[in-house]
PASE-992354 format. One record per residue: y negated, x, z of N, C-alpha, C, O, CB in turn. Coordinates in pm, whole numbers, plus 50000, padded with zeros to 5 digits. Glycine has a CB too. Layout:
// PASE-992354
YXZYXZYXZYXZYXZ/...
This chain:
// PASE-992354
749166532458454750346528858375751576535458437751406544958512750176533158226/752676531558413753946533158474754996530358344755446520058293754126522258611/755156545058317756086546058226757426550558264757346560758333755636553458136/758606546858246759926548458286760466561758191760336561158068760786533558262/761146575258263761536583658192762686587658281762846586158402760526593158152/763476593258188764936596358230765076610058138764196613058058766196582558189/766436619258159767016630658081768126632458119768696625958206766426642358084/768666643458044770316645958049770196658858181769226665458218771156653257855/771356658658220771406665858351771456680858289772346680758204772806661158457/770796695558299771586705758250772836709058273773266702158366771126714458269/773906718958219774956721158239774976732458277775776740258224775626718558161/774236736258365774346750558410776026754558458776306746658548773186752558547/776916761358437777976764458485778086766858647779196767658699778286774558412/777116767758708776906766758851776876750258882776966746058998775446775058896/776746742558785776146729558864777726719258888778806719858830774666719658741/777286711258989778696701359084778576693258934777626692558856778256688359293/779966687258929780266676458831780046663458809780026656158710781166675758824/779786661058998779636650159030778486643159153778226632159202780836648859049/778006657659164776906650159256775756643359218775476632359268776386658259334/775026649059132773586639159030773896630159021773316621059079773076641058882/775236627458928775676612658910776236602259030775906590459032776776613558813/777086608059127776436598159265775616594759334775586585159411776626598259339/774546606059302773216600459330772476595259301771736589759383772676603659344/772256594059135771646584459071772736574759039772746569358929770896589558956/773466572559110774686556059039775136557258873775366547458803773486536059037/775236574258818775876572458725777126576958651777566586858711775256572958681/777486575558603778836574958516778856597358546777886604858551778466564958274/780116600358558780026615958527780386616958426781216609458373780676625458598/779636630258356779936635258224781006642658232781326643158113778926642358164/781896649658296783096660258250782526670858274783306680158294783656660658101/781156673858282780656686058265779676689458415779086681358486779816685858116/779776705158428778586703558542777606698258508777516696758386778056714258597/776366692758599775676687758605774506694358684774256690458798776156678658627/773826703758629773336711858803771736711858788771056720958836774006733058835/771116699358706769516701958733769436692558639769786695258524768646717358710/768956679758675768206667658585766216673258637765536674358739768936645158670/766116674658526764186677658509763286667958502762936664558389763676684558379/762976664258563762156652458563760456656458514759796655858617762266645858726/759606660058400758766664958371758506669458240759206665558146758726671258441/757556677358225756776673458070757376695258046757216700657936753996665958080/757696699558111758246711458073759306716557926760516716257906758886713058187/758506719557871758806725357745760436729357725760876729657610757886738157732/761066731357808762596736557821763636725557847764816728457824762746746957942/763326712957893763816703757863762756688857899763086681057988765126705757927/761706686957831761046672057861761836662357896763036663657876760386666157755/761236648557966761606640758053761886632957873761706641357785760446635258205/762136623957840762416613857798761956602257808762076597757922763156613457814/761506595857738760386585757734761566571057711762196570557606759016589857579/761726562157797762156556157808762036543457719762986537457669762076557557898/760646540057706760326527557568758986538057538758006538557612759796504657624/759136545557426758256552757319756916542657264755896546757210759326556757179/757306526757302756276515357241754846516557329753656514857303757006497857262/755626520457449754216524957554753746536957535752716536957602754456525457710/753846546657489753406554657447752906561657289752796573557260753986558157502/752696551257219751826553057101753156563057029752826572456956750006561557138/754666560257056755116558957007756436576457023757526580356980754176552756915/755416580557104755906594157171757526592457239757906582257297754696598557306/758406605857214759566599357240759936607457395760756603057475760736601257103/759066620857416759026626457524757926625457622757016617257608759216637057496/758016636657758756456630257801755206642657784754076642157831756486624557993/755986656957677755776665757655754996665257567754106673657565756526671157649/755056654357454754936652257337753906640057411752886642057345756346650057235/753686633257469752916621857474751516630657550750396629257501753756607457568/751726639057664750956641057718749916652057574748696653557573751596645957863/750406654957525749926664757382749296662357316748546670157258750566668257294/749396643257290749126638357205747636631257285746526630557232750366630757145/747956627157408747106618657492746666623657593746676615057682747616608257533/746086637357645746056641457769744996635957849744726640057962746026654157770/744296625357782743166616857838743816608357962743646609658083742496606157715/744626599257891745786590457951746856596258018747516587758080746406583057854/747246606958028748136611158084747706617758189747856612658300748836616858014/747066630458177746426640158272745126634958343744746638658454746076653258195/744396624558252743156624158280742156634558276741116636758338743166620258375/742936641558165742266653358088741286652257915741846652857805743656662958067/739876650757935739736652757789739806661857741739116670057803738886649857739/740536668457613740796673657528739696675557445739736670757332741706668757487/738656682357484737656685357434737186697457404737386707457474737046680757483/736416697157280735826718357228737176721757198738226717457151735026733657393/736426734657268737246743457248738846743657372739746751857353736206756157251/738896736057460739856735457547741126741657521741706751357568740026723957572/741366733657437742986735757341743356748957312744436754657321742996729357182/742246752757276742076770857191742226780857356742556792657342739656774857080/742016776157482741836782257513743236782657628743746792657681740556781657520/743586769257642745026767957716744956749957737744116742457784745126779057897/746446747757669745926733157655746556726557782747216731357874746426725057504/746066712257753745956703057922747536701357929748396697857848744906683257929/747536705358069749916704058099749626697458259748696698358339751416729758122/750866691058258751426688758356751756702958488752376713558470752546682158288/751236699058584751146711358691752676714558757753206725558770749986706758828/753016706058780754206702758836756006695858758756296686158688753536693358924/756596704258803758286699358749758966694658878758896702358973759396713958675/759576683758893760236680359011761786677558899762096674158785759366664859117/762276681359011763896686458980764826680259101764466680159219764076705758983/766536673259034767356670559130768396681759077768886682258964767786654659142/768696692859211769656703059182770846702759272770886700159392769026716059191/771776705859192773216701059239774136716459227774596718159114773936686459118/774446727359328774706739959321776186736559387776256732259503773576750559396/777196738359319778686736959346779316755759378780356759759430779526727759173/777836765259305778176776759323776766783259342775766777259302779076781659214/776676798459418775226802159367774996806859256775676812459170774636810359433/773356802059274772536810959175772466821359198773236827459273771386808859153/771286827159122771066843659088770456842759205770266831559254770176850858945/769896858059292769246861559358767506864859252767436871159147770156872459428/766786860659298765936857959217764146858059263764376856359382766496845559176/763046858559259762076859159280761136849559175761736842159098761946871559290/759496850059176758816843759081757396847559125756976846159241759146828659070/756596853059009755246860459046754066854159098753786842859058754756866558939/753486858859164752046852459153751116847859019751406853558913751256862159215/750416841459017749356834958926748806847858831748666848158709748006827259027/748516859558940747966870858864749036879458818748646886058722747016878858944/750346881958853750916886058816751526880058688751816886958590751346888558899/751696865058697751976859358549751236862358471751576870558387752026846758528/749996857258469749396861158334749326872858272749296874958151748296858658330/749276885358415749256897158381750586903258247750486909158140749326903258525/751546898858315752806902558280753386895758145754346900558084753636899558396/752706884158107752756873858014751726879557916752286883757815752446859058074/750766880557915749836894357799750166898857783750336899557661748946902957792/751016912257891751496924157863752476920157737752406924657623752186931057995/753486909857792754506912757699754436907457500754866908257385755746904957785/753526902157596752416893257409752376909557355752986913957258749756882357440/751586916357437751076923257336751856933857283751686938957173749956927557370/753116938457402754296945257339755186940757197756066947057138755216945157447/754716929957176756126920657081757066916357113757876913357026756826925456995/757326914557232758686909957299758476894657228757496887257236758776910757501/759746892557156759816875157170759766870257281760156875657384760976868457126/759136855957268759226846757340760756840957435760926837057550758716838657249/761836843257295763106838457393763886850757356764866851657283763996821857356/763196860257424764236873857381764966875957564764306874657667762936893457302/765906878057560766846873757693766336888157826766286887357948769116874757631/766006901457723764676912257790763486905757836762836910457928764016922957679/763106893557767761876888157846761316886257999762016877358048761876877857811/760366890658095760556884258238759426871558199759516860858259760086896458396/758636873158121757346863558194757176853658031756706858557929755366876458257/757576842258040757886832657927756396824157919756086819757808759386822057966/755596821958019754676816058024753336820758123753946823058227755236805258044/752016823258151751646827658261751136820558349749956820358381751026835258249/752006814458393751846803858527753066811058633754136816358601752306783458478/752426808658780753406813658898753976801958880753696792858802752916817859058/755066803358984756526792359003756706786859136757826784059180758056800158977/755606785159202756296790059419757216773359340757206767859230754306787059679/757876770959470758966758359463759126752559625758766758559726760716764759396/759646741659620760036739359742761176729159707761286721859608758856734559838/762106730859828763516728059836763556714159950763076716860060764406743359893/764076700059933764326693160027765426689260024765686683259919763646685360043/766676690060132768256686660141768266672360105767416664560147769006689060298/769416668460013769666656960057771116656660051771526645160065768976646759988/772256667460033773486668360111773346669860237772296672060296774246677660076/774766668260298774466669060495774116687460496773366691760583776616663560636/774466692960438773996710660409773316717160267773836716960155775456719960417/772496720760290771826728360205772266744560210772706746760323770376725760235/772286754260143772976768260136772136772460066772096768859948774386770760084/771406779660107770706789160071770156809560147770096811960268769746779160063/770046813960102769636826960113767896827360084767346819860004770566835960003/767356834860145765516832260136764666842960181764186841360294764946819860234/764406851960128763296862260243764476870260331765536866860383762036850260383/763676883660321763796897160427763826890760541763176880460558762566908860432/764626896360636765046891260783764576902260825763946909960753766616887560830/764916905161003764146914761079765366924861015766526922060984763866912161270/764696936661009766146952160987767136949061121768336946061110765256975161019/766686949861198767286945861355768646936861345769646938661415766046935761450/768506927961256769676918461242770956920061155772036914261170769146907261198/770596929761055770976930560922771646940660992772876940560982770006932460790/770816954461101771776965261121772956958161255773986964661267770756981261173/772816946361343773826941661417774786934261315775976932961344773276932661532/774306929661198775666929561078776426940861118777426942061188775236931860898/775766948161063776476960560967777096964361081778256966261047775516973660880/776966966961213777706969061308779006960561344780076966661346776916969261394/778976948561370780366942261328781246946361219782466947061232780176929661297/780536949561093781446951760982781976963061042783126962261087780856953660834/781386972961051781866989661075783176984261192784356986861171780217003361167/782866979361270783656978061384784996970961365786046975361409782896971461482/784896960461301786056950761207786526962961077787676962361035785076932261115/785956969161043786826978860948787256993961030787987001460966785786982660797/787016996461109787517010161169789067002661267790167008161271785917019261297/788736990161330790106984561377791016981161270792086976161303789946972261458/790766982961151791876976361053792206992560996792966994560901791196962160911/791557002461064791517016061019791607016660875792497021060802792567023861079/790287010560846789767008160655788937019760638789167027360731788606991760603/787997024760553787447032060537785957023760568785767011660553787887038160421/784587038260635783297026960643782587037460618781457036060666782827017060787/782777052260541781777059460472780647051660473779697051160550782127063360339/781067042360322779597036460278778667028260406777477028460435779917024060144/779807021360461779107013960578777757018860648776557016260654780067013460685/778837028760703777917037560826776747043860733775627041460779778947052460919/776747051160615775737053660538774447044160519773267046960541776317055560429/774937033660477773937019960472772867019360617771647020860623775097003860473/773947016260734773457013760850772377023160851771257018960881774397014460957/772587039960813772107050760837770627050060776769597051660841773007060960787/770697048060669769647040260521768347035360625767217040260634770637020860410/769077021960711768077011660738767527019160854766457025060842768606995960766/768037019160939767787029661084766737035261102766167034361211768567041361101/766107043860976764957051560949763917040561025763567028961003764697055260773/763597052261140761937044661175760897052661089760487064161080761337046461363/760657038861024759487036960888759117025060875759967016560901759937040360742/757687020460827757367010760751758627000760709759327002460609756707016960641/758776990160803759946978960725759766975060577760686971560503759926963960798/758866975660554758726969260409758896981860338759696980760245757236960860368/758446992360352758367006860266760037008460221760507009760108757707022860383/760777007960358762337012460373763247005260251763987010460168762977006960537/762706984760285763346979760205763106979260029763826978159930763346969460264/761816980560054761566983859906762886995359858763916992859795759826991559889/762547004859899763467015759903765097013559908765907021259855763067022860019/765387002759973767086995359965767146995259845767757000759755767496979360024/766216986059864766696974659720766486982959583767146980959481765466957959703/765736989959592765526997759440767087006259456767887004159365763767011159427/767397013259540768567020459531769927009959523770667014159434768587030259660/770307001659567771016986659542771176983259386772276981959333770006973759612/770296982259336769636973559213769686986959096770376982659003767666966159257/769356997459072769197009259041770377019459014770297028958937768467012859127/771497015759092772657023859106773427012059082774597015359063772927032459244/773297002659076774256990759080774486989958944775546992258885773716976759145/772976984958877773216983858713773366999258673772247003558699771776975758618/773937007558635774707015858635776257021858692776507033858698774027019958651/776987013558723778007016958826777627019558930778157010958999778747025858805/776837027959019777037040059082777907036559202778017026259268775707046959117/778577050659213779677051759293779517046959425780427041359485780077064059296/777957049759492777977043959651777527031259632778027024359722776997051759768/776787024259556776797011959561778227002459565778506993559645776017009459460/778967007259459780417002059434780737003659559780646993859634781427009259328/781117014459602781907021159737781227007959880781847004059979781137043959770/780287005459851779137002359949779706984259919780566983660007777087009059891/779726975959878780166966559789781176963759884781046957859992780536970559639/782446969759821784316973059847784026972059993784556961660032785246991759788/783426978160090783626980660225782836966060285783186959060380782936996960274/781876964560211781546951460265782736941760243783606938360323780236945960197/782586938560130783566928260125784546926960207784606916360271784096928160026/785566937260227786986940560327786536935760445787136927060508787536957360351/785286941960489785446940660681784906925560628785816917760602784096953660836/783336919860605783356910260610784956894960597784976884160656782396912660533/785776899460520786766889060556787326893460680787546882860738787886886660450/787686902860757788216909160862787526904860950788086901061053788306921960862/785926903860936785156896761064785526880861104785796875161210783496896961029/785396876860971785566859360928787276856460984787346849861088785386855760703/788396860360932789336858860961789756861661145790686855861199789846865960859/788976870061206789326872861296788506863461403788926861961518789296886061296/787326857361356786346844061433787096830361402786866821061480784536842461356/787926828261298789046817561270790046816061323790586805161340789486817261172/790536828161363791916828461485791496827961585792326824361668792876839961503/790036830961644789806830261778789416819961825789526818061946789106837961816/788606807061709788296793761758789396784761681789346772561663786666789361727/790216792261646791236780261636791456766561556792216757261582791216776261738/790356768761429790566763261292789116750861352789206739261311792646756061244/788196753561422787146747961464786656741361336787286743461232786226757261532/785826735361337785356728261197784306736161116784406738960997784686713661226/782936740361226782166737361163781706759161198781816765461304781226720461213/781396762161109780936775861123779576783561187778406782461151780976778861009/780156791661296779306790061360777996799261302778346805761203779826791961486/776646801261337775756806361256775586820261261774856825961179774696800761274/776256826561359776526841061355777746848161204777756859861165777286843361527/778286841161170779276841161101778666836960915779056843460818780336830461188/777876827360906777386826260819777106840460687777746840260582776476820360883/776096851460718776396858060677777066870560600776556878760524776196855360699/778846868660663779726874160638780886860160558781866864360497780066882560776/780726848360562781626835660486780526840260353781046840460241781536814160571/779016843960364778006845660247778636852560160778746847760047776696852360275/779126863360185779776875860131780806873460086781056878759977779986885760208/781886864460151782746861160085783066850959954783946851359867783196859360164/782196843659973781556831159825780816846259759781636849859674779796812159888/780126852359759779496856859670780176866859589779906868859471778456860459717/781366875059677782086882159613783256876459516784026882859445782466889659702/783156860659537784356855359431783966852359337784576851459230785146844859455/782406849559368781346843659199780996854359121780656852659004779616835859222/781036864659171780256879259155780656889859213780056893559314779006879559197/782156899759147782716904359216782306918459195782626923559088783876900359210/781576926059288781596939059270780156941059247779856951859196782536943759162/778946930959282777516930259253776876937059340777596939759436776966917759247/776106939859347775376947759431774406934059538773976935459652774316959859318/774326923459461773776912359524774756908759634774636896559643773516900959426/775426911759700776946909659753775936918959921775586913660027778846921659622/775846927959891775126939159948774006938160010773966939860132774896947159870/772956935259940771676925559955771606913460025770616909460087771286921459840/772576908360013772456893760109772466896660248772166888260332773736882860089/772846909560278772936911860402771716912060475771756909260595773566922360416/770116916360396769196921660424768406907660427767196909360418768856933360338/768836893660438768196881860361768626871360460769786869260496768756879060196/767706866160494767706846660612768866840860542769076840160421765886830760584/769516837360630770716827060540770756819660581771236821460692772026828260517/770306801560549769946791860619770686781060547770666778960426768496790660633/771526772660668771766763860667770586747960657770126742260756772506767260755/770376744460530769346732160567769986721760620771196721460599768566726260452/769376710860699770286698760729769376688560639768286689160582770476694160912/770456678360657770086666860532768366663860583768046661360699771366648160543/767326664960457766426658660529765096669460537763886667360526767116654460671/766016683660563764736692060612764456700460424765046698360318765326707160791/763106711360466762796712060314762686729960345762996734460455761076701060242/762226738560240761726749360255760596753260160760266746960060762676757260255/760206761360193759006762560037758956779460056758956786760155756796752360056/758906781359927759446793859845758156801359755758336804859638760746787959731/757326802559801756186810359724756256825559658757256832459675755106811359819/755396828959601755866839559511755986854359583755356860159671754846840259387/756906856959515757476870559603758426868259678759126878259694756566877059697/758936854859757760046853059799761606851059744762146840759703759716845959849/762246867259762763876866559685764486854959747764596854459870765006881159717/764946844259661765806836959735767416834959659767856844159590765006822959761/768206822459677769496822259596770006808559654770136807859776770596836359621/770256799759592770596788859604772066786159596772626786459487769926783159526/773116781859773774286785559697775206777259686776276777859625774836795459737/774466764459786775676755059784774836738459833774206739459938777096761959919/774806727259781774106719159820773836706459682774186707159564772916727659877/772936693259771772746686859649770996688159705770906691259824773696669459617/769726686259633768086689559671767736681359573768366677359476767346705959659/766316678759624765136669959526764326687859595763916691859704764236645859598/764466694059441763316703359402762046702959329762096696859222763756710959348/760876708359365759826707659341758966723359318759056734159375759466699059440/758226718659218758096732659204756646736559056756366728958964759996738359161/756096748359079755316745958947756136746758759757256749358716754116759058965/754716742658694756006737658610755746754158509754766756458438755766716958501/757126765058535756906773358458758436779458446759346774258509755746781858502/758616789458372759756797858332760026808158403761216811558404759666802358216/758916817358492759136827258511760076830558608760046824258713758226831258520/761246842658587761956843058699762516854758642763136857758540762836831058747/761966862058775762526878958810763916880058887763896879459010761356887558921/765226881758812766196879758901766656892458949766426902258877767216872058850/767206893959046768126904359133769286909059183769556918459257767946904459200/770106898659114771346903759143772516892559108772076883859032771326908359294/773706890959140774576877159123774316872259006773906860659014774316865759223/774416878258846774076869458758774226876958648773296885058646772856863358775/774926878258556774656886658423773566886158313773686890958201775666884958353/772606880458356771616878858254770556894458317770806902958402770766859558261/769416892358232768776906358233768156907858397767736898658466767406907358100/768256924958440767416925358574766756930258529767186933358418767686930258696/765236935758557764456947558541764016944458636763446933958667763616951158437/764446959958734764276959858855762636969958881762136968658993765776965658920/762206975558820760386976458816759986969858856759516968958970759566976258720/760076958958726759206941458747759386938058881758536938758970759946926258651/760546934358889761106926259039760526932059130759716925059190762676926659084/760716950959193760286953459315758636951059315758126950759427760756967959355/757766949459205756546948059153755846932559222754776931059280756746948558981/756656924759196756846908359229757136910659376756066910859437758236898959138/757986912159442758626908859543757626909459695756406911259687759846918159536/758106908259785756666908559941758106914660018759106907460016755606885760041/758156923460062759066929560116759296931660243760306937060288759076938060076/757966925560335757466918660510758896908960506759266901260418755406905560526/759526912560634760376906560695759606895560754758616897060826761096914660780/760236882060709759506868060812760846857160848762066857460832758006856460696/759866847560903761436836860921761926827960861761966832560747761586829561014/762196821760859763296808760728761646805760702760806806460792764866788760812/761386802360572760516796560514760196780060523759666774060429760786800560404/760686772360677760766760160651759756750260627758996748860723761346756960724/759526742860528758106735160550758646721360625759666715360593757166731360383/757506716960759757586706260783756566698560761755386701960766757946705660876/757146684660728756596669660663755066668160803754866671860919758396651760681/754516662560723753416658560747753706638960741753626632660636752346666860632/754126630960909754816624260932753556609460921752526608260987755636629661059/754136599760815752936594460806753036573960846753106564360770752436599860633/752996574960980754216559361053755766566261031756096577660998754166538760917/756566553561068757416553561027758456558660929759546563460957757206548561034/757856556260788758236556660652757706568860577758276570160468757786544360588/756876577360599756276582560524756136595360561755516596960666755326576660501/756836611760465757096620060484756166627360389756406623760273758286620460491/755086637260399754486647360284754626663760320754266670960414752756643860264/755166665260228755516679960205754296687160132754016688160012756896681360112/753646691760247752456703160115752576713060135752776716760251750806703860105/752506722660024752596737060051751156741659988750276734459942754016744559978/751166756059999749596759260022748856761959869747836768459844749436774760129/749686755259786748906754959605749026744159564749986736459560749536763859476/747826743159525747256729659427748246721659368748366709759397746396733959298/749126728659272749996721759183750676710559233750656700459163750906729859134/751256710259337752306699559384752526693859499751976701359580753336703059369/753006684959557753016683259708754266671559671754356668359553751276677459801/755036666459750756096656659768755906648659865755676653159976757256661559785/755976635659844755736624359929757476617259917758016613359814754246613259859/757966617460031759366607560048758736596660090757556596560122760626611960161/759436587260092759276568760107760526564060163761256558160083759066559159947/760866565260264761796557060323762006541160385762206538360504761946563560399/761906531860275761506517160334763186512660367764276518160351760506504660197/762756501360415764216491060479764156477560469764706469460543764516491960640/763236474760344763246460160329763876455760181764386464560112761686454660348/763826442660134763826438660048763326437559939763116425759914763886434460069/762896447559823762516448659748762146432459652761116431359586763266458659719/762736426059658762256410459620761516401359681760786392759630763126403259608/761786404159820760766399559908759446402859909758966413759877761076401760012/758506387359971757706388059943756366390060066755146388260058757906379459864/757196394160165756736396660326757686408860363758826408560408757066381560445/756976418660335758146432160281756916442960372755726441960402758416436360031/757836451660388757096464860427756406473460313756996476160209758126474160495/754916477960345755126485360231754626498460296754786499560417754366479860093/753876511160210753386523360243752526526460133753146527460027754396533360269/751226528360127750656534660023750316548160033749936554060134749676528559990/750526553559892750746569959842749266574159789748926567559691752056571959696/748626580559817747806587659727747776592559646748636601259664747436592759744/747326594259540747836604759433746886613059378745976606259330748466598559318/746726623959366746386639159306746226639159149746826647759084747666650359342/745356628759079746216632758949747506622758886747726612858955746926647158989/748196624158786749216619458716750406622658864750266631058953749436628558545/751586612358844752726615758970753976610958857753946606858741752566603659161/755086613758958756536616758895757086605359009756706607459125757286636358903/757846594758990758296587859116760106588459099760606586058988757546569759121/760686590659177762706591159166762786580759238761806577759305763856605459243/763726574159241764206561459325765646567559361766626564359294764276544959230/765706573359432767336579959506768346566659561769486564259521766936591659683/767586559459660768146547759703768046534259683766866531359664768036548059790/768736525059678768036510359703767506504759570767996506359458766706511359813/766256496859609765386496559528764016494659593763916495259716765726487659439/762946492459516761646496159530760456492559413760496493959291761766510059548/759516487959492758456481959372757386487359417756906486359529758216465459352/756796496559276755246505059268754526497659237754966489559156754946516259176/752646495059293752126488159284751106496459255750686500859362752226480159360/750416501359152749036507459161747646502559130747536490559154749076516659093/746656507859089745326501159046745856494558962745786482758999744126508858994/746496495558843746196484858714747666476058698747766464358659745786494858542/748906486058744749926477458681750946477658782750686477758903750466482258537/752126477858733753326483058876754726482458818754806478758700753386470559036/755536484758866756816485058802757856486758935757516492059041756896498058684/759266480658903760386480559001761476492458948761866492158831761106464359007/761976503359044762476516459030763916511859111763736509859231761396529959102/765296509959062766356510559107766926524659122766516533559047767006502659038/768076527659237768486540159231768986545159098769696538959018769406541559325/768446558459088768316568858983767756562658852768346564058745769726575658954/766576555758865765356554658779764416564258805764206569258915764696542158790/763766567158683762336573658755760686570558661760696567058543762646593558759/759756572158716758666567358553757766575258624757756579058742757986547358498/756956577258524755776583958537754616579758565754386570758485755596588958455/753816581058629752676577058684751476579558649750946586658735752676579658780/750456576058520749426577458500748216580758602748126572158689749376568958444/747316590558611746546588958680745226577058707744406579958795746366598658664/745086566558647744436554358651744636545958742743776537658770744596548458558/745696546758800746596540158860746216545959051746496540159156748256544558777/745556558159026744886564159195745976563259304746036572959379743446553059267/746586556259319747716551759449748726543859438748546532659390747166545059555/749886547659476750976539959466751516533359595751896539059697751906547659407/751456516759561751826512259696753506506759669753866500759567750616498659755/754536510859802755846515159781756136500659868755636498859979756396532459840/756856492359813757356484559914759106477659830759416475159714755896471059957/759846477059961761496479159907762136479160001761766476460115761966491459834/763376482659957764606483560055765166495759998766276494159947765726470160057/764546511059992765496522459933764356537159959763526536560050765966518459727/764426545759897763896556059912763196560659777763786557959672764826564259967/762226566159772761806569059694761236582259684760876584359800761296561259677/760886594459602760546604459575759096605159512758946598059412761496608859511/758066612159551756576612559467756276625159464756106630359574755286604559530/756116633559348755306641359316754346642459255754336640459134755616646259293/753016646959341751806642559252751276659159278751946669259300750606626359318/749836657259265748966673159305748716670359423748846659759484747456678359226/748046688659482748326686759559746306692159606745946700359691749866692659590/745736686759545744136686459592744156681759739743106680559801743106674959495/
């Protein structure tokens, strides 16, 4: 079965006004727009498009609850229910970041549940804003561009890189004869030959630790970044001569400067220094598993991801840190951009898997005529129940029992009965199914 579901975009105050809605061909609301949810997730369900197909259900939160036979291809049997009832594995998300997010993390499987008991059994409410762990399911995610740039921050970089930062800065602030106490202190910090991961643990708790408290060298530490970083930037702008496009040495210090206007005086300002800062190009993806700090800062994405709440944040954000939890969560091994590449299938056919069950993404790039009847097509496998977006064009799903036609920014849900979806059209299409 192929049920059609739609929702309202969130209004996160980070989100563009107008990108979701040019992407799905619709009308803008006035308001940001920075995450339409496509999924059965408790924090905002998908929307059930004709409720008549679904025994009358108006979400797919509420249908799958009611029906997890038909939906999940789950019976709802015994004791099941009592023990954790049948959900949807996966949330696929279109995110639209006009500013960044928080600097942020998300636990492992064992760490959720762990941390999700714990707090059961403390009394913490459920939506108490002290909460870290809302549900005990991990979160890994993965990110695919579909602006010409994606902006993001992701994972510990080598110390090696972070201290040839900090060396430009020092150097751009001693010629402006600024002050670089804190600077040179920092540099001094990382320098220590020790365990890379031991050291940064050790940053970041002192960062994060002195930060939410004032403290004076973090502040101090902050102020000096900020200064030289525009001093570096301004002085690579006069030397190429209003060039267009920024070059990738430079990236990290323009970082500093967006972050210090969203978030002035954060200690996350600081931290970014220690962190991959990657430009995505339209097209490419990343995947974000647990323990990886990342920050989302500028871009439009078809996100994917498990379907849960949890999120340990770190910095750039006034909502709660608890920085215990976080350094607890976090993998503190320096590695490289996290990029996942597609698994290339002909022509048309792109799969994104990352290394857990829950989810995988299939793109569909056709070039025919969706009315036609000597058309290209591609068939999808499916894992389970799937989520289909129609970004471009149009496009007609064909599965075991039924099928349905998806115009840009439609989307329906995909019963598991249905085993495979065959894609044939003139547009693009999005699939999230499992990822067995």
């Amino acid at each position: 079965m192929f049920v059609r579901i739609d929702n309202t975009p969130r209004d996160y105050a980070w989100g563009s006004r107008t990108a979701i809605a040019q992407l799905l061909g619709r009308p803008t609301s006035g308001r940001p727009e920075a995450e339409l949810w496509l999924g059965a997730h408790p924090g905002s369900p998908s929307r059930i498009v004709d409720p008549t197909l679904t025994g009358g259900a108006t979400n797919l939160a509420e249908w799958i609850a009611r029906d997890p036979q038909t939906t999940l291809g789950v019976a709802d049997a015994g004791g099941t229910r009592a023990r954790r009832a049948p959900r949807l594995t996966f949330l696929l998300k279109v995110l639209a970041a006009a500013g960044p997010l928080s600097l942020q993390a998300h636990p492992s499987s064992v760490q959720a549940a762990e941390g999700f008991a714990r707090e059961n059994a403390a009394g913490v409410p459920l939506h108490s804003p002290d909460r870290n762990y809302k549900d005990p399911f991990h979160k890994p995610e993965l990110v695919f561009a579909l602006s010409e740039r994606f902006e993001a921050l992701c994972g510990f970089r080598p110390l090696a890189s972070s201290i040839a930062d900090l060396d430009r800065l020092i150097a751009a602030a001693r010629d402006a004869m600024q002050p670089t106490d804190a600077l040179t202190a920092f540099r001094a910090r990382l320098a220590v030959q020790t365990d890379a991961p031991q050291l940064l643990r050790g940053v970041v708790a002192w960062l994060l630790e002195s930060g939410a408290g004032a403290g004076a060298g973090v502040s101090a530490l902050v102020a000096e970044v900020v200064d030289a970083a525009a001093r570096v930037v301004a002085g690579a702008e006069n030397a190429a001569e209003g060039a267009a496009a920024v070059p990738d040495d430079l990236l990290p210090f323009t970082t500093v400067r967006v972050l210090a206007s969203a978030y002035p005086g954060d200690p996350g300002i600081a931290l970014s220094l220690l962190l991959n800062r990657v430009s995505l190009r339209q097209g490419e993806a990343l995947y974000l598993p647990a323990g990886n700090i990342h920050a989302y800062l500028s871009g439009l994405a078809v996100e994917l991801m498990s379907a849960s709440d949890n999120v340990l944040r770190g910095g750039l954000t006034p909502k709660h840190i608890d920085v215990p939890e976080l350094l607890h969560v976090l993998h503190f091994t320096p590695k490289p951009v996290p990029y996942l590449r597609p698994e290339v299938h002909g022509d048309d056919v792109e799969v994104f898997r990352p290394d857990v069950p829950d989810f995988r993404l299939v793109r569909v790039a056709l070039g025919t005529d969706a009315d036609d009847q000597d058309t290209t097509e591609s068939r999808v496998a499916l894992s389970g129940p799937a989520i289909a977006l129609c970004t471009d064009g149009g496009v007609r799903l064909r599965g075991a029992r039924s099928e349905v036609t998806l115009r840009q920014g439609e989307a329906a849900y995909v019963t598991p009965d249905e085993a495979s979806v065959t894609v044939v059209g003139d547009g693009t299409v999005f699939i999230a199914t499992g990822n067995e």
